[in-house]
FILUMGU-427797 format. One record per residue (C-alpha): x, y, z; residue number from 1. Coordinates in steps of 0.5 Angstrom, whole numbers. Layout:
// FILUMGU-427797
+-------+-------+-------+-----+
!    c1 !    c2 !    c3 !  nr !
+-------+-------+-------+-----+
!     X !     Y !     Z ! NUM !
...
+-------+-------+-------+-----+
This chain:
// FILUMGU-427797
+-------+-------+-------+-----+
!    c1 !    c2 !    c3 !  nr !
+-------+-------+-------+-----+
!  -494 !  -116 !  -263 !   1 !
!  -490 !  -116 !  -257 !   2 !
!  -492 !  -116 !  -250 !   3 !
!  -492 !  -115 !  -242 !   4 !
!  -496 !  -119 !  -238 !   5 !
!  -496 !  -119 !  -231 !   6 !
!  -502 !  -120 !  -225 !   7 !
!  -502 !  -119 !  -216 !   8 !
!  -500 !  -114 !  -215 !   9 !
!  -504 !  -112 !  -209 !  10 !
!  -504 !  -105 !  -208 !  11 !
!  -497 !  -105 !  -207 !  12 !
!  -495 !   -99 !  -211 !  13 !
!  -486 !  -100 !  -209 !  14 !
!  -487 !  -107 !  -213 !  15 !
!  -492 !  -104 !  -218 !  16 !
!  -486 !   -99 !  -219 !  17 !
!  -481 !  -104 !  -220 !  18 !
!  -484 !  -108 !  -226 !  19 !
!  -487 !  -102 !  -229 !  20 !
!  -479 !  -100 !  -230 !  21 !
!  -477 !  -107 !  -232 !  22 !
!  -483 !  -106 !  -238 !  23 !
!  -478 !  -100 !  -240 !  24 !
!  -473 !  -102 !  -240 !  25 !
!  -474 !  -108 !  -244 !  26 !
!  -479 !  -104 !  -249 !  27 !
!  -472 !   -99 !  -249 !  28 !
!  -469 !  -105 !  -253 !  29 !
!  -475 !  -107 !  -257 !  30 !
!  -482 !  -104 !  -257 !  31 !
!  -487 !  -107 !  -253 !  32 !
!  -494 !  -107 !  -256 !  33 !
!  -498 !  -107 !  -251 !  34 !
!  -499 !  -109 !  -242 !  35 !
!  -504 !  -113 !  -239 !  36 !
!  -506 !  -114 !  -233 !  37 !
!  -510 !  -121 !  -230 !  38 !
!  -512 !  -118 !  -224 !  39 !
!  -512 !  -117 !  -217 !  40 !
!  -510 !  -109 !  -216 !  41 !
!  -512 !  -109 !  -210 !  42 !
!  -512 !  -113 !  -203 !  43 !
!  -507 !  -112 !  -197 !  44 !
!  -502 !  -107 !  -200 !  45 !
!  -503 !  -100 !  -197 !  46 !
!  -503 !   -97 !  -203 !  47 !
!  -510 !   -99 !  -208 !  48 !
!  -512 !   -92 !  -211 !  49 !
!  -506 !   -90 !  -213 !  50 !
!  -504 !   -97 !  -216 !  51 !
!  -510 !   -97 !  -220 !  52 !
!  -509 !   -90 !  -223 !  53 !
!  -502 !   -93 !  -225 !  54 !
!  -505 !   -99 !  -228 !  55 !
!  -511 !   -94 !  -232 !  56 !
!  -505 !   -91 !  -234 !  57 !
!  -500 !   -95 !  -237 !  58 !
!  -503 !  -102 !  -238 !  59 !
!  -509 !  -104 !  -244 !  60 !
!  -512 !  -109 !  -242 !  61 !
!  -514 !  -110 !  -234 !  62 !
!  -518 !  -116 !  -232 !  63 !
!  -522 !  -117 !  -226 !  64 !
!  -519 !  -122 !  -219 !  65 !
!  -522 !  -124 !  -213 !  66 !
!  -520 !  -119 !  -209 !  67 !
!  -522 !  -113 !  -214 !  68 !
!  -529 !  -115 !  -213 !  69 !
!  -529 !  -117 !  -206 !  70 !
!  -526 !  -110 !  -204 !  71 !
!  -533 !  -107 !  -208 !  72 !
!  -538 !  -112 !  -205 !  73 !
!  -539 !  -117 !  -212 !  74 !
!  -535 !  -122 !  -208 !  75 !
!  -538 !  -125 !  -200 !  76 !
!  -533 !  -123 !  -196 !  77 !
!  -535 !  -131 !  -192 !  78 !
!  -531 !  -134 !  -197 !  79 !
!  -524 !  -130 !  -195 !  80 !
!  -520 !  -131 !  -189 !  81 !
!  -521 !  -127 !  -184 !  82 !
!  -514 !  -123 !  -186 !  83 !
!  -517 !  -123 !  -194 !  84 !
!  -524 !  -120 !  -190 !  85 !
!  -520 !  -114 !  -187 !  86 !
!  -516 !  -114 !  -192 !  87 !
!  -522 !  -113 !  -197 !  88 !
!  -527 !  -109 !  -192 !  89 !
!  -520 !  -103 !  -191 !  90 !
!  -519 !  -103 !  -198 !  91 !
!  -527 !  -102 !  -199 !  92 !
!  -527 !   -95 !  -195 !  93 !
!  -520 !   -92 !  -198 !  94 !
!  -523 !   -92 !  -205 !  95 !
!  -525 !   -87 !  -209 !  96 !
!  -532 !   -87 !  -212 !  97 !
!  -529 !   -87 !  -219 !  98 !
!  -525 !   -94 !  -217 !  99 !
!  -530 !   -97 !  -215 ! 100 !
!  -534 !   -96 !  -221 ! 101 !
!  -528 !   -98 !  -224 ! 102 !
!  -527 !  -105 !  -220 ! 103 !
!  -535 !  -107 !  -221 ! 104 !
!  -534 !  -106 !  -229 ! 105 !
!  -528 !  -111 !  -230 ! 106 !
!  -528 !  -116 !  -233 ! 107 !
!  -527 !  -123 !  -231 ! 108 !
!  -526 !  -126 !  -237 ! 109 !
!  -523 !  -123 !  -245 ! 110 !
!  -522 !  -127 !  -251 ! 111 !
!  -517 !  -123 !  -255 ! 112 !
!  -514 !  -126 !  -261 ! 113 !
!  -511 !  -132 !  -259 ! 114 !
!  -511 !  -131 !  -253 ! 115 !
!  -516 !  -132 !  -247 ! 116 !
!  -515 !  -128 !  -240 ! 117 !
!  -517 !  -130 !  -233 ! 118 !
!  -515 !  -129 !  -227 ! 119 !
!  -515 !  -135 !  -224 ! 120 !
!  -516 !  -141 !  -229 ! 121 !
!  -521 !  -142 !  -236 ! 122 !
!  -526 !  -147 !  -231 ! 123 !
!  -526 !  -142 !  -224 ! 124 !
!  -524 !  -135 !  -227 ! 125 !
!  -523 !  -131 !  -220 ! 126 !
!  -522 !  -137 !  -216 ! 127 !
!  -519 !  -144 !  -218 ! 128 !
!  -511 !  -143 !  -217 ! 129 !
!  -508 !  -148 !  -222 ! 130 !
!  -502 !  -150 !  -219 ! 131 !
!  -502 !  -158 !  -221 ! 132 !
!  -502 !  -161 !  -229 ! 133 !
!  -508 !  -165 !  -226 ! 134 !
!  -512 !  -158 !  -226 ! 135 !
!  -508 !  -156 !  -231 ! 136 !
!  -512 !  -161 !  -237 ! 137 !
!  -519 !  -160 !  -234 ! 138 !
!  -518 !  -153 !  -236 ! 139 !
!  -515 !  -154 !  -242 ! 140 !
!  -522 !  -156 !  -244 ! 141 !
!  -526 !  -149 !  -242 ! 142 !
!  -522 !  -145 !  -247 ! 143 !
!  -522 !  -145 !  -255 ! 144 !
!  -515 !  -141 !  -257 ! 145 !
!  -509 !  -142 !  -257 ! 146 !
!  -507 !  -139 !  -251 ! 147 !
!  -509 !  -138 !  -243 ! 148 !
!  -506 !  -133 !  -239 ! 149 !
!  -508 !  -133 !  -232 ! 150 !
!  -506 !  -130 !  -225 ! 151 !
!  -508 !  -131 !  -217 ! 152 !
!  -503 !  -137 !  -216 ! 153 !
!  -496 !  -133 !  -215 ! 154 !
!  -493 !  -138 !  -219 ! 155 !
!  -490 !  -137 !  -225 ! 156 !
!  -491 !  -143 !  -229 ! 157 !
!  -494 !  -146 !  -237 ! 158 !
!  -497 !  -152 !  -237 ! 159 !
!  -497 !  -155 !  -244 ! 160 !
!  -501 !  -161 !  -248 ! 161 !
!  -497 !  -167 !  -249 ! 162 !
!  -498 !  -167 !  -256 ! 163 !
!  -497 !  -160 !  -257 ! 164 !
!  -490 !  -156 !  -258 ! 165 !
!  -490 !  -150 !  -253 ! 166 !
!  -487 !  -143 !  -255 ! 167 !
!  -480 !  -141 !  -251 ! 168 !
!  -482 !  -134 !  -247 ! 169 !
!  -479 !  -128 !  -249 ! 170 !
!  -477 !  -127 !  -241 ! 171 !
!  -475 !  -132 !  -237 ! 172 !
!  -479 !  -135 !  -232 ! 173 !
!  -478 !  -140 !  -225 ! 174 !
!  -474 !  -146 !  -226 ! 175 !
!  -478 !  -152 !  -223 ! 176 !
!  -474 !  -158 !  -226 ! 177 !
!  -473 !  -163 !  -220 ! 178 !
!  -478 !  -168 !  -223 ! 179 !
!  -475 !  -169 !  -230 ! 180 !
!  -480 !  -164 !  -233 ! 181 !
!  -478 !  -161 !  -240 ! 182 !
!  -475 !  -154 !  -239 ! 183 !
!  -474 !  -148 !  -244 ! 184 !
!  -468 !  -144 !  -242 ! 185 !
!  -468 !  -137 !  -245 ! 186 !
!  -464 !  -137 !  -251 ! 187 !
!  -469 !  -142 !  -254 ! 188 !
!  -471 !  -139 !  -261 ! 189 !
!  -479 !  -140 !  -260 ! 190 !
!  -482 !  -146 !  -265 ! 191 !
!  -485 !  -144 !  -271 ! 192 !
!  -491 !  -149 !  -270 ! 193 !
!  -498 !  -147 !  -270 ! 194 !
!  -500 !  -153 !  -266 ! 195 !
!  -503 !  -153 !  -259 ! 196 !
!  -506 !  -150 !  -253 ! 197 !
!  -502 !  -147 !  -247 ! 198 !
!  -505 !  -144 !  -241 ! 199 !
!  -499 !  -140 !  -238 ! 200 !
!  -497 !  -135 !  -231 ! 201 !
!  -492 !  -130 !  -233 ! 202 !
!  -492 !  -126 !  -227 ! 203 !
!  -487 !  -121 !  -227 ! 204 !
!  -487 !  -120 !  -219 ! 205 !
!  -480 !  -119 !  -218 ! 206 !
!  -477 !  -115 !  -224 ! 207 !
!  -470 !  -119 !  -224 ! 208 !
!  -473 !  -126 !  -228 ! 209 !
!  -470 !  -132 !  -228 ! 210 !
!  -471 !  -139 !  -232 ! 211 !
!  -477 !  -143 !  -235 ! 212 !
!  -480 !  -149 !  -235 ! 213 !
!  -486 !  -153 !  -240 ! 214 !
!  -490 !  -158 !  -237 ! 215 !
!  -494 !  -163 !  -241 ! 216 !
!  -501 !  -164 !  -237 ! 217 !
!  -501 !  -172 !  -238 ! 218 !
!  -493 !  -173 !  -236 ! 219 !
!  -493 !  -181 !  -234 ! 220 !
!  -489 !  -181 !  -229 ! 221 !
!  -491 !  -174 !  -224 ! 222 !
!  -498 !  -172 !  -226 ! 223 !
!  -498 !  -168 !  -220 ! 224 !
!  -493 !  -164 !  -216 ! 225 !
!  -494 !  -160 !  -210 ! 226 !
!  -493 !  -153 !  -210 ! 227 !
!  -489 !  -152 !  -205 ! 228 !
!  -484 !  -158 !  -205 ! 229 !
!  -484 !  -161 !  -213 ! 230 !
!  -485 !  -167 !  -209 ! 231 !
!  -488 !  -171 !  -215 ! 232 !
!  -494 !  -177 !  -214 ! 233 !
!  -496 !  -183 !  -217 ! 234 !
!  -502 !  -184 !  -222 ! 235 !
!  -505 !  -187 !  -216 ! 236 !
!  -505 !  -181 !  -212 ! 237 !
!  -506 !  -177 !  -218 ! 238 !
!  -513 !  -180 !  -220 ! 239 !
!  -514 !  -179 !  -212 ! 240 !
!  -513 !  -172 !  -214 ! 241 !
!  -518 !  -171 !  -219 ! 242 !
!  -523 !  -175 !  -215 ! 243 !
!  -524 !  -168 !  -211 ! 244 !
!  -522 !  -164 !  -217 ! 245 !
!  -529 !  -166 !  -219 ! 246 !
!  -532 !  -163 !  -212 ! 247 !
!  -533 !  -158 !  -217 ! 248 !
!  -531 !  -151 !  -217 ! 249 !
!  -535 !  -149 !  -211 ! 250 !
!  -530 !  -153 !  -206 ! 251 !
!  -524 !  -150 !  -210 ! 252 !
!  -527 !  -143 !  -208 ! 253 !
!  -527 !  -145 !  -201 ! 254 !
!  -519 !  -146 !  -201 ! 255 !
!  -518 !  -139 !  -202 ! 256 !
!  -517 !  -139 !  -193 ! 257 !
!  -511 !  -135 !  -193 ! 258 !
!  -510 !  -134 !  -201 ! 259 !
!  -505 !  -140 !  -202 ! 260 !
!  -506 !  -145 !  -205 ! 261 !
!  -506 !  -152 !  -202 ! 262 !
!  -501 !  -158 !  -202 ! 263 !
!  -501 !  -164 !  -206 ! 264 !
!  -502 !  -168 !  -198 ! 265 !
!  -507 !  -163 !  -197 ! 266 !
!  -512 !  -165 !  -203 ! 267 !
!  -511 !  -172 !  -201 ! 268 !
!  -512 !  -171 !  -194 ! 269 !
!  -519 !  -169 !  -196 ! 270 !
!  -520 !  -175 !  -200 ! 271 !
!  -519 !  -181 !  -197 ! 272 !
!  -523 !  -179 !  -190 ! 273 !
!  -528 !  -181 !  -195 ! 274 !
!  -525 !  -189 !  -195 ! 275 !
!  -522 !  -192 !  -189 ! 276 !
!  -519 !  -198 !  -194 ! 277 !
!  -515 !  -192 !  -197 ! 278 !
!  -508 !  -190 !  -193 ! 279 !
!  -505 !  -184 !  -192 ! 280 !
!  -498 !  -181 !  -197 ! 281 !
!  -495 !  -182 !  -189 ! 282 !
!  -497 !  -189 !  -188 ! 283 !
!  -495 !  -191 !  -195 ! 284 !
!  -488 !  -187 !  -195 ! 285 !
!  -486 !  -191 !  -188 ! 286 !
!  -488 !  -198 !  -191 ! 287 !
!  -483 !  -197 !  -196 ! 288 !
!  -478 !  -195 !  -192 ! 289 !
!  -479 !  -201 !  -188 ! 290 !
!  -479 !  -205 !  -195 ! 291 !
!  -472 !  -202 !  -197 ! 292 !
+-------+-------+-------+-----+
């Protein structure tokens, strides 16, 4: 089997347009058996109806995401930012009677063959962003298959258990090798293995792919990087990390202020507020300077 995962689209019908075409003319060179789709149809864009009519039409599987559900009153809008909220109360007076039926009845989380779907991660389905390996290995224990696919985050990316061999994707994704971390180039034959769990976005927002990357979830030497600089931490700051992970998932809801992620600081800053003992990343980067 063969197929076309994509996810976020957010009502906007030129970009949905453009994957869809890319599906095409992938499938012109070797059939694609199915499209899934891990959610977010709607939130922002200007086009939420007809979005979800393309998306009925042409995809297999359509999962639920945060904005689906809040645009049909499933969601509380307190939880959103104050654009996601207007965003979200628009979007609610645009649908039609039949998608908003439509939107409430999806589902949050599919098992299917292999593969488990959700939008956001296997421990926080419409919510949690999993943008670090520390998140990454607590969700691998909230789900049983052998894969994961989920959306919400924007970043294209697979994380992998260390001791297992992750397969190369058919299309390349986005390149995030700064840190060493091992890579999957696209001429990569997939490995024949049969061992291991990986939990993967592979968003095809942008019809022209670039490259991939692998990441093992217990790598000794980053456990953690910051979504938006690869800056790599220690394993002290990494624990630090975990300590407010295990906040739960209702503070990692919480963080959906502006829908994007927070950095690697952040997440620390939040932590040691709590033990005046504990410098900041800043402090600890100037006394090394000093030291050098």
């Amino acid at each position: 089997m063969r197929y076309a995962i994509f996810t976020d689209i957010h009502a906007n019908l030129e970009a949905l347009e453009a994957v869809l075409e890319k599906i095409d003319e992938i499938a012109g060179e070797k059939p694609i058996d199915q499209i899934w789709f891990l959610g977010d149809l709607v939130g922002y864009g200007p086009n939420p109806n007809e979005c979800i009519t393309t998306l009925r039409e042409r995809t297999d599987v359509i999962i639920a995401g945060n904005h689906d559900w809040a645009a049909v009153g499933k969601i509380d809008l307190e939880d959103f930012s104050s654009a996601a909220r207007i965003s979200a109360e628009w979007t609610a007076e645009q649908l039609t009677e039949e998608h908003r039926t439509f939107l409430a009845d999806l589902p949050e989380r599919l098992e299917l063959d292999e593969c488990t779907l959700v939008h956001g991660s296997p421990y926080g389905p419409l919510w949690e962003y999993l943008t670090s390996e520390v998140l990454a290995e607590r969700s691998f224990q909230y789900f049983s298959s052998r894969y994961c696919f989920v959306g919400h985050t924007h970043v294209p990316v697979i994380f992998q258990q260390a001791d297992s061999i992750a397969n190369a994707p058919t299309l390349p994704l986005v390149e995030t090798t700064e840190n060493g971390l091992s890579h999957h180039e696209a001429s990569e034959e997939p490995s024949s293995e049969e061992s291991g769990k990986d939990v993967a976005e592979m968003a095809m927002i942008h019809p022209q792919p670039t490259h991939s990357s692998s990441l093992a979830a217990a790598h000794a030497e980053s456990a953690y990087a910051d979504p938006e600089t690869g800056q790599s931490m220690t394993e002290e700051e990494a624990n630090m990390v975990i300590e407010g992970s295990k906040r739960g998932a209702d503070e990692q809801s919480a963080v959906d202020a502006g829908d994007s992620p927070p950095t690697g600081n952040e997440i620390i800053a939040e932590v040691v507020e709590e033990d005046d003992e504990v410098d900041t990343l800043d402090d600890e980067e100037e006394r090394r300077e000093d030291v050098d």
